[in-house]
N, C-alpha and C positions, 0 to 999 in steps of 0.2 A: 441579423444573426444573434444567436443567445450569447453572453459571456457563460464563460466556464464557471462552474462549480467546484470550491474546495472545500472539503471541510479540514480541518485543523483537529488534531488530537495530539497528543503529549510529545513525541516525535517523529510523527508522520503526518503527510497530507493526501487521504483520496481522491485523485482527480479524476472528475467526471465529466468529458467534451461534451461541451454544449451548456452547461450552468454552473453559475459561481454565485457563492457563500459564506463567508466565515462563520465558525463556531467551533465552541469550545470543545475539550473532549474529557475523558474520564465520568463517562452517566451523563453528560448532555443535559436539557432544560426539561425534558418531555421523553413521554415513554417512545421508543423506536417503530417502526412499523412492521419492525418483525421480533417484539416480544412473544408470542406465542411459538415462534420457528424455532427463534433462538435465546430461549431466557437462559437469565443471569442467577446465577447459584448462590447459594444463602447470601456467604459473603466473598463480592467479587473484587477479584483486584482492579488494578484501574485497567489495565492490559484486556481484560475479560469485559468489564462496561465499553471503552474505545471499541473491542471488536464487534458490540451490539451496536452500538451506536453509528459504525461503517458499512454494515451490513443494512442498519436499517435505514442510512442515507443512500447506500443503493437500489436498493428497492421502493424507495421513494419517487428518486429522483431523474432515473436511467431507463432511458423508454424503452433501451427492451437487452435485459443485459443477460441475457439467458440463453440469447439466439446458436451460442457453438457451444455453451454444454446445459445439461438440465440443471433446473433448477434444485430436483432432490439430491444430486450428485454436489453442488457447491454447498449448499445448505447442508450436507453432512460432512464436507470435510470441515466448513465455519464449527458444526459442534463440536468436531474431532480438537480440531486447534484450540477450542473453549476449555476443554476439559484438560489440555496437555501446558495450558499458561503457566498456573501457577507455579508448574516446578521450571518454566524458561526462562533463561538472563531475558535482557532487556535486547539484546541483538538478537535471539530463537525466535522473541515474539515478532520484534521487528520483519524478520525473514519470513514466519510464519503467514505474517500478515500479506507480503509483498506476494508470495508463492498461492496464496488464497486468490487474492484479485487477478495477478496474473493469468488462476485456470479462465478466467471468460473468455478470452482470445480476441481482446476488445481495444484495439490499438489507442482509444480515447481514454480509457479507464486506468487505473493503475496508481500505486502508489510510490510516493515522494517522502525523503525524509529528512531530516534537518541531523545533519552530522555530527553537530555537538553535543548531541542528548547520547549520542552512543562511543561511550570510550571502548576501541580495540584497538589492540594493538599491530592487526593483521587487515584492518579495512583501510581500502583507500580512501582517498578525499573527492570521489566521484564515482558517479552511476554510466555503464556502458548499454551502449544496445546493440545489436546486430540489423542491419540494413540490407537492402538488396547490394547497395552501391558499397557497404564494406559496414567494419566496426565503428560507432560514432561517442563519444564521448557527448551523456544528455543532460547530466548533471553534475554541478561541482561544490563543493563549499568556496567559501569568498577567499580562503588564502591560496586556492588553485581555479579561480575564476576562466584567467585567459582562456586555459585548456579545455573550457564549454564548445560543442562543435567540433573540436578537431578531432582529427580520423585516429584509429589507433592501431599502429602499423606492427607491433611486438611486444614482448609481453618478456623481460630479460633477455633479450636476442633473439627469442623463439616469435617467430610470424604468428602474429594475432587470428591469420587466418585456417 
């Protein structure tokens, strides 16, 4: 079996089932595989390079990540999100980014973020998912570690479900 693929960018990770990588982000070592899809504007933020650079490790790397939507349809909301960086905090891009990967419908793919790089005051200190079997708690920062796995049964007294 493959190890998984991560690449690394400023505060997030794209995980791609099946192959694993590290690497930096902000413009990357080498032009992406989809400079021509989705080039980078005169002068791009790092927000704007990380998104080419994710884009062009999907396409690289994901033997077929296109199979639940097309390809012209994710490739023009990636521009859409290109072009709307510059004016987002650092959590718009963050979400932008996360709401991108998520259109593939690719239970392997999806993006991961490291919680310290984004100060809110309104985010929790974990990522939830929705399961057959209920709500799961899939990711935590380390001062809310334990709570990795456990179910999430309310949300202020109101049922999670």
């Amino acid at each position: 079996m493959q190890s998984s693929r991560r690449r690394l960018l400023g505060a997030g990770a794209l995980i791609l089932g099946g192959l694993q990588g590290c690497g930096g982000g902000g413009g990357g070592d080498s032009p992406p595989a989809n400079a021509q899809e989705l080039p980078l504007p005169a002068n791009p933020t790092p927000w704007q390079a990380d998104l080419q650079d994710l884009v062009g490790v999907l396409l690289a790397s994901h033997p077929q990540p296109f199979k639940y939507l097309e390809r012209s349809l994710f490739m023009a909301d990636a521009r859409t999100l290109m072009e709307a960086m510059p004016g987002q905090s650092e959590a718009q891009s963050l979400l932008g980014l996360h709401k991108l990967f998520a259109r593939l419908r690719d239970g392997h793919t999806r993006m991961e973020f490291d919680f310290r790089r984004v100060a809110h005051p309104t985010m929790l200190p974990l990522f939830v998912e929705s399961f057959e079997e209920g709500l799961f708690v899939i990711s935590t920062e380390a001062s809310v570690a334990e709570l990795s796995g456990a179910e999430v049964l309310a949300f202020g007294g109101r049922p999670a479900s």
